[in-house]
C-alpha positions as CSV (number, residue, x, y, z in Angstrom):
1,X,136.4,359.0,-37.4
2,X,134.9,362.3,-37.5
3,X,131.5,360.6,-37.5
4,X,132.2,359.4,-34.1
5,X,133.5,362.5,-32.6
6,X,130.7,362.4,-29.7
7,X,131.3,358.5,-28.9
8,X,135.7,359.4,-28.1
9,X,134.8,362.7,-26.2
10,X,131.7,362.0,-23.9
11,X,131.6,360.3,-20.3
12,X,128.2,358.5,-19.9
13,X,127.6,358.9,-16.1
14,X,123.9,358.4,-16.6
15,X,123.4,356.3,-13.3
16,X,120.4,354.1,-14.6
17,X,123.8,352.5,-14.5
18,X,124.5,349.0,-13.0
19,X,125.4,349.7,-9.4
20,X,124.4,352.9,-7.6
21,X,125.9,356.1,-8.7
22,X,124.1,358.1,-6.5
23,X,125.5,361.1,-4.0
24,X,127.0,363.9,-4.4
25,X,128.8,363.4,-8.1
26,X,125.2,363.0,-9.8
27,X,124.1,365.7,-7.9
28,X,126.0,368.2,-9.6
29,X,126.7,367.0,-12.9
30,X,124.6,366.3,-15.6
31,X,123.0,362.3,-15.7
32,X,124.0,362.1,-19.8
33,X,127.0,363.1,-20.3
34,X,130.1,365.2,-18.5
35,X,133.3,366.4,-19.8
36,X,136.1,364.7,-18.5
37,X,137.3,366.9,-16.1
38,X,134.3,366.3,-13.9
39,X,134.3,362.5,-13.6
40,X,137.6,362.2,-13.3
41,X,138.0,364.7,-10.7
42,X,137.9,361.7,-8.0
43,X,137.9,358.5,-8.0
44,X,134.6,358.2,-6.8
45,X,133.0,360.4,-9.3
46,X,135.2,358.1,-12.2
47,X,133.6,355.1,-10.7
48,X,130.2,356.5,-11.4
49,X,131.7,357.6,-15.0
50,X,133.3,353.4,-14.8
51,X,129.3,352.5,-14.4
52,X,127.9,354.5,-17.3
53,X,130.1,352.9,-19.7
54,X,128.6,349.3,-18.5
55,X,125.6,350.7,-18.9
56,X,126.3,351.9,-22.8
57,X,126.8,348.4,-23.4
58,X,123.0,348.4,-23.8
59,X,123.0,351.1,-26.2
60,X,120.1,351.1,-28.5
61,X,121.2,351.3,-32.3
62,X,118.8,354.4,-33.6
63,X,116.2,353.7,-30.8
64,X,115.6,350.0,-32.9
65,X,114.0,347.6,-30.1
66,X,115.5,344.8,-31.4
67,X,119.3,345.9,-31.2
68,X,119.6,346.9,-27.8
69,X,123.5,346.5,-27.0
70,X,125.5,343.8,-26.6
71,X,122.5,341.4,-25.6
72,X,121.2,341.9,-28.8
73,X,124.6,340.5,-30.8
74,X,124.3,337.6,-28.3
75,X,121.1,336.6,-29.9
76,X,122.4,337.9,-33.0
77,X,125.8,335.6,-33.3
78,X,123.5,332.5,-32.3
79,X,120.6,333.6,-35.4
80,X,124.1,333.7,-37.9
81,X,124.7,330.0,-37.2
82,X,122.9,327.4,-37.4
83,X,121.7,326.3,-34.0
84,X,119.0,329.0,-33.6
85,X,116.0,327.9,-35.9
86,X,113.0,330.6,-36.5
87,X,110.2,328.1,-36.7
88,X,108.1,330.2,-39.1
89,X,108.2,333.9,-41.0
90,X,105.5,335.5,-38.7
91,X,107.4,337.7,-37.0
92,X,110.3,338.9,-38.7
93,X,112.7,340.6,-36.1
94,X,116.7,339.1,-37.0
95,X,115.7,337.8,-40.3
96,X,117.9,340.2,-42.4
97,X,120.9,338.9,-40.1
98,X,119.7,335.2,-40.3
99,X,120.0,335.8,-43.8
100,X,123.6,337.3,-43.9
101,X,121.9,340.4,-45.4
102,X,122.3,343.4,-43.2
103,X,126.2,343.0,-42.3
104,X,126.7,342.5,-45.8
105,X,125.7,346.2,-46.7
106,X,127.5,349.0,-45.3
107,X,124.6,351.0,-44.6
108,X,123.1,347.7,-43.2
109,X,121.8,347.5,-39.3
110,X,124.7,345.2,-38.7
111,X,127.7,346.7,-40.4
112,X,127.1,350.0,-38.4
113,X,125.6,348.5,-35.0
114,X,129.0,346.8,-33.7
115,X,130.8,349.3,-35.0
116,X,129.1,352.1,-33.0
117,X,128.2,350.2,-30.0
118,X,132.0,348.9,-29.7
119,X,133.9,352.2,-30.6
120,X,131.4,354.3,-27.9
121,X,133.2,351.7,-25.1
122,X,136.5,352.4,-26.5
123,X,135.9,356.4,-26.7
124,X,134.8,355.9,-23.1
125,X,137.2,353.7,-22.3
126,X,140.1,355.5,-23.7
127,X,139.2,359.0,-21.9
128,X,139.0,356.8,-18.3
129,X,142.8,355.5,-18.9
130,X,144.1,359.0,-19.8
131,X,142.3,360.9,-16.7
132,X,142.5,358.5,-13.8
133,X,145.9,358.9,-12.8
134,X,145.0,362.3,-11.4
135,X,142.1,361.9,-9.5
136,X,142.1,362.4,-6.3
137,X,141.8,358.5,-4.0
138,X,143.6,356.0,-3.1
139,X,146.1,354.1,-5.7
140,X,143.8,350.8,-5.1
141,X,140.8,352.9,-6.1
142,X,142.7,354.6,-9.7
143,X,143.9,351.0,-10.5
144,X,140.3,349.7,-10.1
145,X,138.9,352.1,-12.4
146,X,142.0,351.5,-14.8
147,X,141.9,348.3,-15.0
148,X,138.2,348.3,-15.6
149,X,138.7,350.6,-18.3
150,X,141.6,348.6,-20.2
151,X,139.5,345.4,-19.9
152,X,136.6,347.3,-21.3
153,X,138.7,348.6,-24.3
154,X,140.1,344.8,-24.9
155,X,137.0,343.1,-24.5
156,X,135.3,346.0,-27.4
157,X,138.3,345.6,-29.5
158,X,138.0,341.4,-29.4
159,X,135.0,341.9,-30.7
160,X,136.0,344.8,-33.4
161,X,138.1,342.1,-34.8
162,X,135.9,339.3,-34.9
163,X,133.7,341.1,-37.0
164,X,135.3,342.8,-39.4
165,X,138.6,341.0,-39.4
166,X,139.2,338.1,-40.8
167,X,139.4,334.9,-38.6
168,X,143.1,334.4,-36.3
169,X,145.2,332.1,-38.1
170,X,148.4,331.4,-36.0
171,X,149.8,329.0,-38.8
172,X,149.8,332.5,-40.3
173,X,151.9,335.0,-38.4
174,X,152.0,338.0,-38.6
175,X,147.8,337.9,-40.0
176,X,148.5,341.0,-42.0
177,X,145.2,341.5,-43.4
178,X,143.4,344.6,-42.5
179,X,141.6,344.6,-38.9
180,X,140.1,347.8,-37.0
181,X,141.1,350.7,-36.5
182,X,143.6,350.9,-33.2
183,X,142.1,354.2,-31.4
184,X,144.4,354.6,-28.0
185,X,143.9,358.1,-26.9
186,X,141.1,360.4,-27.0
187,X,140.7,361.7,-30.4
188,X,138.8,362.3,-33.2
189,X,141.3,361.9,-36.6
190,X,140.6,359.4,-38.6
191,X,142.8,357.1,-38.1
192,X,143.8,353.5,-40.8
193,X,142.9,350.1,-40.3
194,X,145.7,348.1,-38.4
195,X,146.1,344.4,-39.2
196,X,144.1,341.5,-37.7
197,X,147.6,340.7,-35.7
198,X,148.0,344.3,-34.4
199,X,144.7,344.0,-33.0
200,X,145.1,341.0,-30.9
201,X,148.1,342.0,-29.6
202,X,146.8,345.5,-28.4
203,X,144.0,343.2,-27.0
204,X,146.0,341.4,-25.1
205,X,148.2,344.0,-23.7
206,X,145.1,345.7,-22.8
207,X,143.4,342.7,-20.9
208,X,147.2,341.5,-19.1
209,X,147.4,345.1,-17.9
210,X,144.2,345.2,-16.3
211,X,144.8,341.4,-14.7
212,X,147.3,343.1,-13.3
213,X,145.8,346.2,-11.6
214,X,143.0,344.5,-10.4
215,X,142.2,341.6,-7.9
216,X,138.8,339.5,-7.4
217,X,136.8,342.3,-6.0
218,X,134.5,344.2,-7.5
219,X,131.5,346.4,-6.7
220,X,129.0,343.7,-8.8
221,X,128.9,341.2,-11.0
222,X,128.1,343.4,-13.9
223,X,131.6,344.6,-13.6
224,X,134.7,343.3,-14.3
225,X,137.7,342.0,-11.9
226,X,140.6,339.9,-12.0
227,X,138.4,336.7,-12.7
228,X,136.1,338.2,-15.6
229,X,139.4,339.1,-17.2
230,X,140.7,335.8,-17.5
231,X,137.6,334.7,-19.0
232,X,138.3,336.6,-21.6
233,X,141.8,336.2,-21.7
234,X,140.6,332.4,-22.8
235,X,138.4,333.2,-25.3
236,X,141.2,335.3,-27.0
237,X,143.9,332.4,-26.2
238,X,141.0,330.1,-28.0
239,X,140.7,331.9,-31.1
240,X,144.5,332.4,-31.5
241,X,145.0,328.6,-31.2
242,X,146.7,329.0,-28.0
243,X,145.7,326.3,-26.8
244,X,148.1,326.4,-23.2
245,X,147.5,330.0,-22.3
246,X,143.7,328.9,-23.3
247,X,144.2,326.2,-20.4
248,X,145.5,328.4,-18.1
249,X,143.3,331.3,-18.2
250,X,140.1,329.6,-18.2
251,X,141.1,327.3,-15.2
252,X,142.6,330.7,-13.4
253,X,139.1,332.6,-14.2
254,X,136.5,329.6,-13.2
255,X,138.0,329.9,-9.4
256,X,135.2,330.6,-6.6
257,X,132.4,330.0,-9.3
258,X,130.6,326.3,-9.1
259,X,129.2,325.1,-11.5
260,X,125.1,325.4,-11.3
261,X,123.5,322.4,-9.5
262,X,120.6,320.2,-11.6
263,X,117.7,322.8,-10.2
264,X,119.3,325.6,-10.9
265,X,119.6,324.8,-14.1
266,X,115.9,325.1,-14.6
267,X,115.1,328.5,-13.2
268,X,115.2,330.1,-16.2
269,X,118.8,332.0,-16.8
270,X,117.6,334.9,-15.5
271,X,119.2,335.9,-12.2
272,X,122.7,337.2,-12.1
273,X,122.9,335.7,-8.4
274,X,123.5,332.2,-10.2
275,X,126.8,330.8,-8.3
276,X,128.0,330.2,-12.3
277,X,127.7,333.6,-13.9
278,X,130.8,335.1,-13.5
279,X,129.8,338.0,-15.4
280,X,126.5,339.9,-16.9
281,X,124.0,342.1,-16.8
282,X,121.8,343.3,-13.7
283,X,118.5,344.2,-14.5
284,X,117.0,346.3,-12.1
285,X,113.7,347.1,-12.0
286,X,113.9,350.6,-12.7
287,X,116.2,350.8,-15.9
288,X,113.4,348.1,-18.2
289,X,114.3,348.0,-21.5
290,X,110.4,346.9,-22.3
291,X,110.4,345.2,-25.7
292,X,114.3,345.7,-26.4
293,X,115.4,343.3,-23.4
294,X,117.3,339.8,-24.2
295,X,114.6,338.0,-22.8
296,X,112.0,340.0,-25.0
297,X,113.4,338.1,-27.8
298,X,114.8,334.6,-26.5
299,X,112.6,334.0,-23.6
300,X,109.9,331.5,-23.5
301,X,107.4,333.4,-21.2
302,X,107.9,337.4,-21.8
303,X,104.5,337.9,-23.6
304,X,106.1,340.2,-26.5
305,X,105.0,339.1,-30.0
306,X,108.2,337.9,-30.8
307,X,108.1,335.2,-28.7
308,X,104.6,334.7,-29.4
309,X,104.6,334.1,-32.8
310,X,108.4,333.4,-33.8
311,X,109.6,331.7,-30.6
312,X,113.5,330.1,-31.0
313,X,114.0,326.5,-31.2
314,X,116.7,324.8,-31.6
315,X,118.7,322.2,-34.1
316,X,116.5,319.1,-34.3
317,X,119.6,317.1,-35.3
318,X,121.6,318.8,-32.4
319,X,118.5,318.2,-29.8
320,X,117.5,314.3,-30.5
321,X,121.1,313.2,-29.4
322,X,121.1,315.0,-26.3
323,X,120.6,312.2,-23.5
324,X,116.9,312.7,-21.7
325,X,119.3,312.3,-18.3
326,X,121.1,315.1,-18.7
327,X,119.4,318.7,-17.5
328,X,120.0,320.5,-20.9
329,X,117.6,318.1,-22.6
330,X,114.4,320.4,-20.3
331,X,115.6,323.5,-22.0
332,X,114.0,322.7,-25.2
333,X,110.7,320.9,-26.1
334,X,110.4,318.7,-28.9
335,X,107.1,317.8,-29.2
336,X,105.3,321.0,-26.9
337,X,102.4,321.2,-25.3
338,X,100.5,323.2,-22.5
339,X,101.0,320.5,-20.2
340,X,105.1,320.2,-20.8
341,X,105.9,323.6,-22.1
342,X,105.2,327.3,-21.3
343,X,104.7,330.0,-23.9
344,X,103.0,333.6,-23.7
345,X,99.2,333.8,-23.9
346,X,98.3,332.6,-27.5
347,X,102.0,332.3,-27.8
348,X,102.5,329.4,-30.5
349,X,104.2,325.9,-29.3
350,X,106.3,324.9,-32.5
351,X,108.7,321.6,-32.4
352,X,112.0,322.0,-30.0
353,X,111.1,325.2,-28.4
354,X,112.9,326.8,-26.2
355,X,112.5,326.9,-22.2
356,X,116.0,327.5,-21.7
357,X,115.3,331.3,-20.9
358,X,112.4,332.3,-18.5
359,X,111.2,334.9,-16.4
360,X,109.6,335.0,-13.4
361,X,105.7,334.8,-13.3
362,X,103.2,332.9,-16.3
363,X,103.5,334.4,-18.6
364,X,106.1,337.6,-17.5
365,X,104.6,341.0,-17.1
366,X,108.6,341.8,-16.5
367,X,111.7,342.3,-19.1
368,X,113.9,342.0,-15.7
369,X,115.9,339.2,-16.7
370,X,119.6,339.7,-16.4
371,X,121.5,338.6,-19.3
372,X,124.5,335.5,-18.7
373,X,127.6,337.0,-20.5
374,X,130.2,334.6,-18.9
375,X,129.9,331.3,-17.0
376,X,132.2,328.8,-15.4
377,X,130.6,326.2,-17.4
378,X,132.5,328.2,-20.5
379,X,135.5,328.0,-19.1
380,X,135.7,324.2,-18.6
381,X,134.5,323.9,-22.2
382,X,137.3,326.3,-23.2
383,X,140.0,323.7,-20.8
384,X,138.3,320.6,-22.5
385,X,138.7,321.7,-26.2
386,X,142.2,323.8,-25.7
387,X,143.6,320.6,-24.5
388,X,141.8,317.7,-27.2
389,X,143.5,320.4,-29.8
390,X,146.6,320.2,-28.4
391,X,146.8,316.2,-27.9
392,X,145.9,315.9,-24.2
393,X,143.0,313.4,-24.7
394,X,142.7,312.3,-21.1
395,X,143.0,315.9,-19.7
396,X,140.6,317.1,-22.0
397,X,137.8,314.2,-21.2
398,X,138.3,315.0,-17.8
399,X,137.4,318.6,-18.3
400,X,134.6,317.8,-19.7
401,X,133.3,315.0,-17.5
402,X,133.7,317.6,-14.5
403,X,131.3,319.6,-16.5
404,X,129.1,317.7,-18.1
405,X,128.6,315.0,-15.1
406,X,126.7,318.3,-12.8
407,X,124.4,318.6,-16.0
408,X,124.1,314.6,-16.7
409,X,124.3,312.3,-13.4
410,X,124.5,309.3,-16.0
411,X,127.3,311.2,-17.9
412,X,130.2,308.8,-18.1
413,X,133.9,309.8,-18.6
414,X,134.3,310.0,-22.9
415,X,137.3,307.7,-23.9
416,X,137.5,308.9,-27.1
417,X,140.7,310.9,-28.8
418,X,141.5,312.9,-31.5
419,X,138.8,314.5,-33.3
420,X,136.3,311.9,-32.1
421,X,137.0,313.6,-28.4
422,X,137.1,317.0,-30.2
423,X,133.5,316.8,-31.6
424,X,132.1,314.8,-28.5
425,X,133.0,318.8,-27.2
426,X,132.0,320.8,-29.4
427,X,128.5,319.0,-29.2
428,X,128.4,319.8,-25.5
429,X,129.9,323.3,-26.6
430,X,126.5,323.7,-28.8
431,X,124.0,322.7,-26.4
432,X,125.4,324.2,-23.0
433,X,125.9,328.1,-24.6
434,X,123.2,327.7,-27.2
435,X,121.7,331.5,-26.9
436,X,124.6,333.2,-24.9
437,X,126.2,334.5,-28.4
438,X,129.0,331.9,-29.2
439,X,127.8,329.9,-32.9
440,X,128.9,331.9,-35.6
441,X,131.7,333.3,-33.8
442,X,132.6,329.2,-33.2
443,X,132.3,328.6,-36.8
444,X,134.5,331.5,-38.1
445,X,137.5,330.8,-35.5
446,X,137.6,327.5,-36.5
447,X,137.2,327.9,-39.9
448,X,134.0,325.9,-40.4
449,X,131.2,326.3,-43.3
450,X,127.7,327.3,-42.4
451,X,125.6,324.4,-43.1
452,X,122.0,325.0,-42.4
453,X,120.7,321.6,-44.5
454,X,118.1,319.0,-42.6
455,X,118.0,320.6,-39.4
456,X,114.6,322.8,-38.9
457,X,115.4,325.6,-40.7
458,X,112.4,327.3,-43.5
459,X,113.4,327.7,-46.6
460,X,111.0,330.9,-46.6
461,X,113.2,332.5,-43.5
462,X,116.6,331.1,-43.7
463,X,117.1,331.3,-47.5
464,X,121.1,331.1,-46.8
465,X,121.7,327.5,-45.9
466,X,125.5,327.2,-46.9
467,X,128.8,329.6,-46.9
468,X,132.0,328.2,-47.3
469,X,134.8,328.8,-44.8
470,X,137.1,331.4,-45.4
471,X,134.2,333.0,-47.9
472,X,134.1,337.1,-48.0
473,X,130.5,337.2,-45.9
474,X,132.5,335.8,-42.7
475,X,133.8,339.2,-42.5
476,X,130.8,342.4,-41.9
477,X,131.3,344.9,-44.0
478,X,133.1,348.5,-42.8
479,X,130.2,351.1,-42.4
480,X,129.2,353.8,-45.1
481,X,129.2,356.8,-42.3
482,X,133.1,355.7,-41.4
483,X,134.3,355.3,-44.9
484,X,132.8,358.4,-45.8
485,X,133.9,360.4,-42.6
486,X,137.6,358.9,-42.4
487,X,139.6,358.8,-45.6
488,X,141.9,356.5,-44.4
489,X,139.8,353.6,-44.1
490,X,139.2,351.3,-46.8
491,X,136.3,348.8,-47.0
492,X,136.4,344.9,-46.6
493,X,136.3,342.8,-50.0
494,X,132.9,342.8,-51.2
């Protein structure tokens, strides 16, 4: 991983970073980057060090606008799937990854992007949990930043596998085909792939390690804590079919976070303060990411000429059964126009476009949006379908109805079972996380085809309208750089 020497050896304390990172740390070390000794001298200088990796999570692959960090693969897993329609080809940002071109090429934007966004959190990550038991604090303080740290390396190496493994199959065990590499220490040998099983279970001894150093607090929500953690601990349970740990965690996780009331629904998923986000980005004012922000690209108001002239819409098959009672219904438009829809000046008004994702003023002179990247709402989804899978029909329609009956007042309790109950949540699945990066991922854990046919989607843009589950292209491809910089790789079947 020679390639990467600079992402396993650097500390990124720049303190545009989340929270403050101010005082007397910042004052006498350099903003980019520090060696090791420095910001984890105390454990108020490894907080600010704990800040600048939340703040790499933004990273900008080779300055391109449109892959700004971990927002961008949000947007991006949503354009793989199906559920995210580009109404014409006039502005092409995300069409080589609609297309399931660029992961497919190891010197493509999408085989390397992941790869170094995910690996610089891990570098960072790793050179946190080998410094911080010496700095000087307060044990509560070096489990803080530890635990921090360990759910940072989890939560980059879940997504490591996801990508470049193939999907979890725990009819399976041991899944010895080849996932990531496993990089625990600060280092830069090239190190082997381990298997997709290896993987998951560094990732969750990585996430039940920090549950267990930290508690609820935090110093923001762009950070995680004990909560956060169990989010994720769910997701992971979900995609290794585990479907009572799945229960568990995401009924643990969801505690002190309601569930967004009917009006909130409609301000525009842009404020962090939202009593549902459990976890995301904080925008601040002074750290704009201009024309590389989530909402730059998924909005319907920032006046960039993506959303201009290629604003997202949205499934029409998915859209016309959503009831017009329930809330989710107002985040797209079917039929726009200026009196029932709002777009950017000149901005185009194409059939089921989105409103789900707004900004402040008409139309937004601000990228400021924070960006959702966990919500209570996800974790009763996560209850509902981990117990339908597991035969608990009446648990699961509860889950859901305690959901969907805050987004739906007319929302009645489902009595179906089986898979009939099983897709009844997946629908709501769909429509309450459409944008927040969850479709393709969805379709790959459960071992679905793509199926693009008779739903919006131009032949001209989409091209790819079927891949069959279990197909090579589910898996992006290892990059060029890595294969040529560490022998002991080897690259994903072509």
């Amino acid at each position: 991983m020679l390639k990467y020497k600079f992402l396993l050896l650097t500390v990124l304390c720049s303190c545009f970073a989340l929270n403050s990172c101010k005082e007397d740390f910042l004052e006498t070390a350099p903003t980019g980057s520090v060696d090791a000794a420095s910001a984890y001298t105390t454990t108020k200088s490894a907080a600010a060090a704990i800040n600048g990796i939340y703040r790499a999570m933004i990273f900008r692959y080779q300055g391109s606008q449109g892959h700004s960090g971990y927002p961008a693969l949000m947007i991006i897993n949503d354009v793989m799937g199906e559920d995210l329609v580009f109404p014409n080809a006039s502005n092409n940002w995300h069409f080589n990854e609609q297309r399931w071109l660029s992961h497919r090429s190891d010197v493509g934007t999408m085989s390397i992007f992941p790869y170094e966004l995910f690996y610089r959190l891990i570098g960072n990550a790793n050179v946190a949990i080998a410094s911080i038991d010496n700095a000087a604090g307060t044990p509560a303080e070096r489990n803080q930043v530890k635990g921090e740290a360990l759910a940072i390396r989890g939560f980059a190496y879940f997504n490591l596998v996801q990508y470049y493994g193939k999907r979890y199959d725990a009819t399976a065990k041991p899944n010895s085909t080849l996932g990531v590499p496993l990089v625990l220490t600060p280092t830069t040998e090239g190190l082997p792939r381990n298997t997709v099983e290896e993987v998951y279970t560094q990732v969750n001894k990585d996430l039940e390690d920090a549950a267990a150093l930290l508690t609820t607090a935090r110093a923001a929500k762009s950070h995680f804590n004990k909560n956060v953690v169990r989010g994720m601990q769910a997701r992971v349970a979900l995609v290794q079919q585990d479907w009572a740990k799945a229960v568990t965690f995401a009924t643990e996780a969801r505690q002190g976070f309601a569930l967004m009331s009917v009006a909130q629904y409609q301000e525009g998923f842009a404020d962090i303060a939202n009593p549902e986000w459990m976890w995301g980005f904080d925008h601040l004012e002074d750290q704009s990411e201009f024309f590389g922000g989530y909402h730059s690209y998924i909005s319907s108001n920032y006046n960039s000429s993506v959303n201009r002239q290629t604003p997202k819409t949205i499934n029409k098959l998915l859209y016309d059964v959503i009831p017009a009672t329930d809330v989710r219904s107002k985040m797209w438009v079917k039929a726009p126009t200026a009196s029932n829809s709002i777009v950017p000046p000149g901005g185009v008004r194409a059939p089921y476009i989105v409103q789900k994702f707004r900004l402040p003023g008409t139309p937004s002179t601000s990228t400021m949006g924070d960006v959702p990247y966990m919500r209570s709402g996800e974790m009763f989804l996560i209850e509902a379908e981990a117990k339908a899978r597991s035969g608990d029909n009446a648990g699961a329609a509860k889950a859901l109805f305690d959901l969907v009956k805050q987004r739906d007042p007319s929302y009645v309790q489902s009595t179906k079972t089986g898979a009939d109950l099983i897709d009844e949540i997946m629908f709501h699945r769909r429509i309450e996380l459409w944008g927040e990066g969850h479709r393709w991922l969805d379709l790959k854990r459960l071992n679905q085809p793509l199926n693009r046919n008779g739903i919006g989607h131009i032949a001209a843009v989409a091209i790819l309208y079927d891949v069959p589950a279990g197909d090579p292209r589910w898996q992006f491809l290892i990059p060029r750089r890595e294969l040529d910089s560490n022998k002991a790789a080897v690259q994903n079947p072509l």
